[in-house]
C-alpha positions as CSV (number, residue, x, y, z in Angstrom):
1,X,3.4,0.5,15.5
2,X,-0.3,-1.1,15.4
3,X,-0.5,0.0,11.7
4,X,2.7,-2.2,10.5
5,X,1.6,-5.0,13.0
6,X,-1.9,-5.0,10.9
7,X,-0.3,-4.1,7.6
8,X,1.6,-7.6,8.2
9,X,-1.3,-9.3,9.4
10,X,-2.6,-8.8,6.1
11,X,0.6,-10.3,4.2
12,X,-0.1,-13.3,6.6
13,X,-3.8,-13.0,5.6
14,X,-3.6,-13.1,2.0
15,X,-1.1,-15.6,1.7
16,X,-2.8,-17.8,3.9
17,X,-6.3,-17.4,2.0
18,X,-4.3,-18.0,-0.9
19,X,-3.2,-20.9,0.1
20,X,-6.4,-22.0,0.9
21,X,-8.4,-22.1,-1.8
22,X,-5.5,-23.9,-3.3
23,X,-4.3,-27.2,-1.2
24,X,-1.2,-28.8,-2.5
25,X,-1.1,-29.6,-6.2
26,X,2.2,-31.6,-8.0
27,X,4.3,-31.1,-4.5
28,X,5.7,-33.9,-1.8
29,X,7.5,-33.6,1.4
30,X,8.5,-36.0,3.8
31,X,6.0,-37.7,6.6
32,X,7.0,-38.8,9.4
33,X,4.7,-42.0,9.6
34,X,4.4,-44.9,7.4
35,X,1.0,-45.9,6.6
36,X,-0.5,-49.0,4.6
37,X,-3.3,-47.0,4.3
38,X,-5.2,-43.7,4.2
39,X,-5.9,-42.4,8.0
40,X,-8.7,-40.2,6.0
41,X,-10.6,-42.6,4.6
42,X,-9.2,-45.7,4.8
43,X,-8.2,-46.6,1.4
44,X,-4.9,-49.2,0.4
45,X,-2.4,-46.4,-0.6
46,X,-0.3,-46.5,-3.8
47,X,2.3,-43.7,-3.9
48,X,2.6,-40.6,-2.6
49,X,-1.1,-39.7,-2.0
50,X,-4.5,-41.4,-1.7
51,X,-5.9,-41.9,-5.0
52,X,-9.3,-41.6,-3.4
53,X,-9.4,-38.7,-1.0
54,X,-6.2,-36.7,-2.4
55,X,-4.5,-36.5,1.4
56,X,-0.8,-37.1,1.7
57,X,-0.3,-40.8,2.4
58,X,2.5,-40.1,4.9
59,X,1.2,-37.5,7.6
60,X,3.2,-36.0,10.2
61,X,3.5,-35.9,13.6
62,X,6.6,-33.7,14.9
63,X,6.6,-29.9,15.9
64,X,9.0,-29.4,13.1
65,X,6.9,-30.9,10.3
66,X,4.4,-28.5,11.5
67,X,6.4,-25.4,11.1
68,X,7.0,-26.8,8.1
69,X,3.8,-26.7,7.1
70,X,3.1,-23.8,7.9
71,X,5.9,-21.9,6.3
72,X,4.9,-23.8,3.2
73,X,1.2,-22.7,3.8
74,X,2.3,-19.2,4.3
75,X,4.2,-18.6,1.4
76,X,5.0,-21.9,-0.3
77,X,8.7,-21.0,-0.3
78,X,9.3,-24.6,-1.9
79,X,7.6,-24.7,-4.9
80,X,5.1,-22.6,-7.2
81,X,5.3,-19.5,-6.0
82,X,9.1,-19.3,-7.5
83,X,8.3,-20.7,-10.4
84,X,5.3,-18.1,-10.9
85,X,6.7,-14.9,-10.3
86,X,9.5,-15.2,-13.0
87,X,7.0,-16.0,-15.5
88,X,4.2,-13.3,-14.4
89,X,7.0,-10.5,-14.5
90,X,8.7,-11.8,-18.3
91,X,6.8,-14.3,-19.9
92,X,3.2,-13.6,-18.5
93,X,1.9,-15.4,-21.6
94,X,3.5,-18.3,-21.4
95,X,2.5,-18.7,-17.9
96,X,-1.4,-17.7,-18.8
97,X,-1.2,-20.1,-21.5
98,X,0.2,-22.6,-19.8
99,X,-2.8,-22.6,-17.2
100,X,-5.5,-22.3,-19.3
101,X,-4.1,-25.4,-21.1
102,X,-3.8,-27.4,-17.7
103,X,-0.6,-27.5,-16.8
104,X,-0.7,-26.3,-13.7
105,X,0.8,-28.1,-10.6
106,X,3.9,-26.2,-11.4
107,X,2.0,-22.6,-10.9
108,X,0.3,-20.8,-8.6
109,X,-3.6,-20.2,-9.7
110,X,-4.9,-17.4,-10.8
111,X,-7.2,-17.0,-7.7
112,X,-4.4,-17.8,-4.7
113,X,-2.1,-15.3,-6.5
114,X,-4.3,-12.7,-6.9
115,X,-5.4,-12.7,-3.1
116,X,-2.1,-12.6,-2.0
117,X,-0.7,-9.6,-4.2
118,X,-3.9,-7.8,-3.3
119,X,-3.2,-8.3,0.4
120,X,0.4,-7.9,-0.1
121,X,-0.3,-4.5,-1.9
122,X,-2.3,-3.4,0.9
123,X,-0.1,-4.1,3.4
124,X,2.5,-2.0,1.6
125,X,0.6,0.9,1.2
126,X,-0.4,0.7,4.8
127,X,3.5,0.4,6.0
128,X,4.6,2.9,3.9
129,X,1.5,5.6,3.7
130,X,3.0,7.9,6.5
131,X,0.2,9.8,6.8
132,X,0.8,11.8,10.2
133,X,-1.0,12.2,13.1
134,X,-4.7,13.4,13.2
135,X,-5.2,16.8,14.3
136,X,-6.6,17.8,17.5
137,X,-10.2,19.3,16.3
138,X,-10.3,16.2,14.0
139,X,-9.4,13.9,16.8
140,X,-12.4,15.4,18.3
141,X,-14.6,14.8,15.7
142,X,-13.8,11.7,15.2
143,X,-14.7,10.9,18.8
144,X,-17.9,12.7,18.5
145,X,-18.5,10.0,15.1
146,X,-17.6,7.8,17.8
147,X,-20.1,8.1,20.0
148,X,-23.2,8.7,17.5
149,X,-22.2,5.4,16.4
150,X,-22.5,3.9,19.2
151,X,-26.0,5.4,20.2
152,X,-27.0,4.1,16.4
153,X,-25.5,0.8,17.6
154,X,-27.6,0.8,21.2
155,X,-30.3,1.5,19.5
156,X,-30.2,-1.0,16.9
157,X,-29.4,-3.4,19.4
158,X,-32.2,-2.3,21.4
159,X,-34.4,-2.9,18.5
160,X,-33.2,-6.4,17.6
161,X,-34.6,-7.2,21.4
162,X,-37.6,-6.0,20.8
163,X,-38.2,-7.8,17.5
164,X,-36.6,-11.1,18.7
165,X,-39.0,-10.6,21.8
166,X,-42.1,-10.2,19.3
167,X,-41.2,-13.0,17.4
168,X,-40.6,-10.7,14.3
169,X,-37.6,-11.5,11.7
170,X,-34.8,-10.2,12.4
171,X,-32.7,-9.9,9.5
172,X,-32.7,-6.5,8.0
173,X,-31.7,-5.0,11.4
174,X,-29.1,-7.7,11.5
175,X,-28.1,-6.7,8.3
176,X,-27.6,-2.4,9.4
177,X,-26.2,-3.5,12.8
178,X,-23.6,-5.6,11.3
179,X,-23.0,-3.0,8.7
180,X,-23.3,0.0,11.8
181,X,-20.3,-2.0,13.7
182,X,-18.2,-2.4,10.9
183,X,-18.4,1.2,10.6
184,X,-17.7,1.7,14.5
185,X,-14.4,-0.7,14.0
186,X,-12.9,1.7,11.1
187,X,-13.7,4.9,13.1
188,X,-12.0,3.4,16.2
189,X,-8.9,2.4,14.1
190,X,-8.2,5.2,12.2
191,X,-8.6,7.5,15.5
192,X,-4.4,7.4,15.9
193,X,-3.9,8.5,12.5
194,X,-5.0,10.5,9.8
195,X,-4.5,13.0,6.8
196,X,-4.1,17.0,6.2
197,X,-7.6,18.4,6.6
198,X,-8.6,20.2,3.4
199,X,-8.7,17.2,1.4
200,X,-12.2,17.3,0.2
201,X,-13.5,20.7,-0.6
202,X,-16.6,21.7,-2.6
203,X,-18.0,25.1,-3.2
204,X,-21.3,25.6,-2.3
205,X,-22.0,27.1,-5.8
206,X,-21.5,23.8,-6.9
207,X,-23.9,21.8,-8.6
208,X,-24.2,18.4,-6.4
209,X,-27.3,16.8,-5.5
210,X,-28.7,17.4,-1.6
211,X,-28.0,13.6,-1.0
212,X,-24.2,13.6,-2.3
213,X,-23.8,17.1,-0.4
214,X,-24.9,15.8,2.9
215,X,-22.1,12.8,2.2
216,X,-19.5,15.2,1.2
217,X,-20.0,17.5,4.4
218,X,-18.7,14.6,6.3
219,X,-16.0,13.6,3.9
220,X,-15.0,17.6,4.8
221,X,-15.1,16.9,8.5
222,X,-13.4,13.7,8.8
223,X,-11.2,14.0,5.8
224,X,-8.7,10.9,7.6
225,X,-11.8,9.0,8.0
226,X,-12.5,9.3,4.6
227,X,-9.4,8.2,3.2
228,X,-9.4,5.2,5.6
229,X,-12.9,4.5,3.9
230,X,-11.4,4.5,0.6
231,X,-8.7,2.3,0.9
232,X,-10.5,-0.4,3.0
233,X,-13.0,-0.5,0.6
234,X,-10.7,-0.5,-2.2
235,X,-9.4,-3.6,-0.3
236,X,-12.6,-5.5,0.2
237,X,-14.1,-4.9,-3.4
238,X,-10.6,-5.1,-5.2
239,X,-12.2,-8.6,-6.7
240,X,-14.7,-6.4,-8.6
241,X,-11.8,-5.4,-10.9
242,X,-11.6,-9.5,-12.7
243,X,-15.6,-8.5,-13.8
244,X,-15.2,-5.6,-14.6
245,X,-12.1,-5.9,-17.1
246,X,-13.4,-9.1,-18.4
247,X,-16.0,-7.9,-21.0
248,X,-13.4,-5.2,-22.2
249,X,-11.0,-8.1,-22.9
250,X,-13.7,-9.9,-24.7
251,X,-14.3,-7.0,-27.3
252,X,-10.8,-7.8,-28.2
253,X,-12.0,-10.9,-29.8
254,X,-15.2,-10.5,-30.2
255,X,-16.1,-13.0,-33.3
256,X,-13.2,-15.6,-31.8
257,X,-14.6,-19.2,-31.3
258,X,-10.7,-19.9,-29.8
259,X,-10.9,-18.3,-26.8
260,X,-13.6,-18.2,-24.3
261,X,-15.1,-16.4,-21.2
262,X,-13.0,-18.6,-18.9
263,X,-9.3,-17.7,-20.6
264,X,-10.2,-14.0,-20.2
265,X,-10.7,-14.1,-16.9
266,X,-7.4,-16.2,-16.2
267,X,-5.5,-13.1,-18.4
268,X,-7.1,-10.7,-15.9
269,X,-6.6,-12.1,-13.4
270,X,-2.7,-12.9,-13.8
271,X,-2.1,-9.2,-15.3
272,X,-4.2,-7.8,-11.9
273,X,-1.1,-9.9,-10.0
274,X,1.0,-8.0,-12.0
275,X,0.0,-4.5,-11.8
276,X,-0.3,-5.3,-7.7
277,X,3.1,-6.5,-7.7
278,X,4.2,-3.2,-9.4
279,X,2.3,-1.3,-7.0
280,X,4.1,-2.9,-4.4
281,X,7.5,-2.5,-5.8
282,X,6.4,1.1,-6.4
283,X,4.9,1.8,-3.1
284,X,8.6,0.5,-1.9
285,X,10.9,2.7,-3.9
286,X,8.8,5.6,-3.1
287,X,9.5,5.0,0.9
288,X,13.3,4.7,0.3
289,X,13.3,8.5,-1.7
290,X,13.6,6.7,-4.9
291,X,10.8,8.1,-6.5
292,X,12.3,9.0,-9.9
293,X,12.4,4.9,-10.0
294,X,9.1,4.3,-8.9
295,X,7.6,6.9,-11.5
296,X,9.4,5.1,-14.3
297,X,7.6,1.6,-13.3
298,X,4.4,3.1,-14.9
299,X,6.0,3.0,-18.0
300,X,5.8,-0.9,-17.7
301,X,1.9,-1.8,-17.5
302,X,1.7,-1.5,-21.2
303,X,4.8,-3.0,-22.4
304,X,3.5,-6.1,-19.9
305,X,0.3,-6.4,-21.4
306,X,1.7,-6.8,-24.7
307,X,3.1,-9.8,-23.8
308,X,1.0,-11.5,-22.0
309,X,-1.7,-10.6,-24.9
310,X,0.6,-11.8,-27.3
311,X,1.8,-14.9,-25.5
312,X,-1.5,-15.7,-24.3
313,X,-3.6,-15.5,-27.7
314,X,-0.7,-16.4,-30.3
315,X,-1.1,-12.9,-31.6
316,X,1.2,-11.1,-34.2
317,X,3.0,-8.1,-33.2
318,X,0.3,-5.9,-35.0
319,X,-2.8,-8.0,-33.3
320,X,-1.0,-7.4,-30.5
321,X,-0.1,-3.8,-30.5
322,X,-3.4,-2.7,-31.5
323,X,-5.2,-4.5,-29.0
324,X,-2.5,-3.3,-26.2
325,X,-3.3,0.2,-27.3
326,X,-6.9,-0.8,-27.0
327,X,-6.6,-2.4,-23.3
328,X,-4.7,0.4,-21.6
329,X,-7.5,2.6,-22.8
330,X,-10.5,-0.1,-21.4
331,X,-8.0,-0.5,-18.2
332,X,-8.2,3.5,-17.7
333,X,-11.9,2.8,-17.9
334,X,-11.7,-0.1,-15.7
335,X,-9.8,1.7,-12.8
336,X,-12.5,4.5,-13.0
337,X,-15.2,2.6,-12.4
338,X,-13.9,1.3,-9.8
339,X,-13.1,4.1,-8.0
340,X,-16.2,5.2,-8.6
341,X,-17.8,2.5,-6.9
342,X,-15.3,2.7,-3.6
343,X,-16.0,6.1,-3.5
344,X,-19.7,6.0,-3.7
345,X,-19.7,3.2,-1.0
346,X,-17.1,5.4,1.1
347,X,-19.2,8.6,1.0
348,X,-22.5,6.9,1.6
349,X,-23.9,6.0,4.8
């Protein structure tokens, strides 16, 4: 029950942080005062908001207003989120065009969307990923990770004293405590679940350096630890993925004065919201036994990014097919790097 309670927490979470780092933009509701002027910073008001500050003119004061707000906050049932979504999923083009030409009250950013479909997808996968209990002589290994990280902890903490007490800096020990507790935190929660052991196996006539062996033995022990690794990482470094795809888009149009760095990364980003969204629809078909369904949505990714490529860049159908062709390779590429880099930081100490 603690997994679906946290796996909505993060719905909550990335809407709200999506919300955030975009405030209100081409929306009105009601107030339930009547100001002359701005209670934020004192200017005349003229209209709907100050034309100084950017508050609401009208603020309110009721506990239904703020329920109100908070739905709106949460998932901004009232506006741009409705108009988005049809867009993204048909005419993702259109709606990247559209931003990168400024009209944009009317949409959801790039940046808001994307942290919610990232937490969204995440909270899916973490409602649906029935992984099963954790065995019993992995339950005991895990408690025995437990408690080495805590003596690591003690004795960083015991460290910090003694440096604070010196008068020497403190911050690189900060730094491997913070990083030493975080680790603590995932061993403790994933202690009530876990995956089939035999996950991760490597022959010892394998070729792997000493340093990636000595990771990989504890990958083998704690295979549920592991995969809890993976995905939370996958979760905190899923921004990496707008970088990381924006220089293969680029070489799409490589000698192009039209279109610069900036619409890239709008593309990306919308078509990341995407491919979330379908890993969310995916992730939800698969739970109800309709997987026949939710192996047939792969087939979509390129048909999508024709498009939005298309719509986006006022392509031809053959600029545009060529170049698809072209980005489902570089997103191949894309997704591999970056599941090298969550599995190098999940394997690592």
């Amino acid at each position: 029950m603690g997994g679906e309670f946290e796996a909505l927490g993060d719905v909550v979470t990335g809407a709200l942080l999506g919300r955030a780092v975009e405030p209100s933009a081409g929306e009105t509701a009601d107030g339930h005062t009547r100001e002359t002027s701005c209670l934020n910073c004192g200017t005349p008001l003229v209209g709907a908001f100050c034309h100084t500050c950017g508050q609401h003119a009208h603020v309110h004061r009721t506990l239904r207003a703020f329920f109100h707000d908070f739905l709106n906050g949460l998932l901004n049932f009232e506006g741009k989120i409705w108009r988005t979504l049809p867009l993204l999923a048909w005419k993702p083009g259109e709606l990247t065009r559209s931003y990168i030409d400024g009209r944009r009250a009317s949409f959801v950013s790039p940046v808001a969307l994307f942290l919610f479909c990232v937490f969204l997808m995440f909270a899916a996968v973490g409602l649906a990923g029935g992984v099963g209990r954790v065995p019993a002589q992995a339950q005991r290994d895990l408690a025995a990770e437990i408690r080495v990280d805590r003596e690591k902890v003690a004795a960083l903490e015991a460290a910090r004293a003694a440096s604070v007490k010196a008068g020497a800096p403190t911050r690189k020990i900060d730094a491997k405590l913070a990083d030493m507790k975080t680790e603590l935190s995932t061993v403790e929660r994933v202690k009530g679940s876990g995956v089939a052991p035999g996950l991760v196996h490597v022959d010892e006539n394998d070729q792997i350096p000493s340093w990636l062996r000595s990771s990989i033995g504890k990958a083998q022990k704690n295979p549920e630890l592991l995969v809890y690794k993976l995905q939370d990482n996958a979760s905190k470094y899923s921004w990496l993925l707008i970088p990381l795809s924006v220089p293969f888009v680029w070489l799409l149009f490589p000698f192009s004065r039209r279109f610069r760095l900036y619409d890239h990364t709008v593309f990306v980003t919308y078509s990341l919201c995407f491919m979330s969204l379908l890993v969310v629809a995916g992730v939800l078909f698969q739970s109800v036994g309709l997987t026949v369904i939710a192996g047939l949505l792969w087939l979509i990714p390129p048909f999508h990014i024709y498009r939005q490529l298309k719509g986006t860049y006022a392509l031809t159908r053959r600029g545009a097919l060529w170049r698809t062709i072209l980005l489902t390779i570089f997103a191949l590429i894309v997704i591999s790097l970056f599941a090298l880099l969550v599995v190098g930081v999940g394997t690592i100490d």
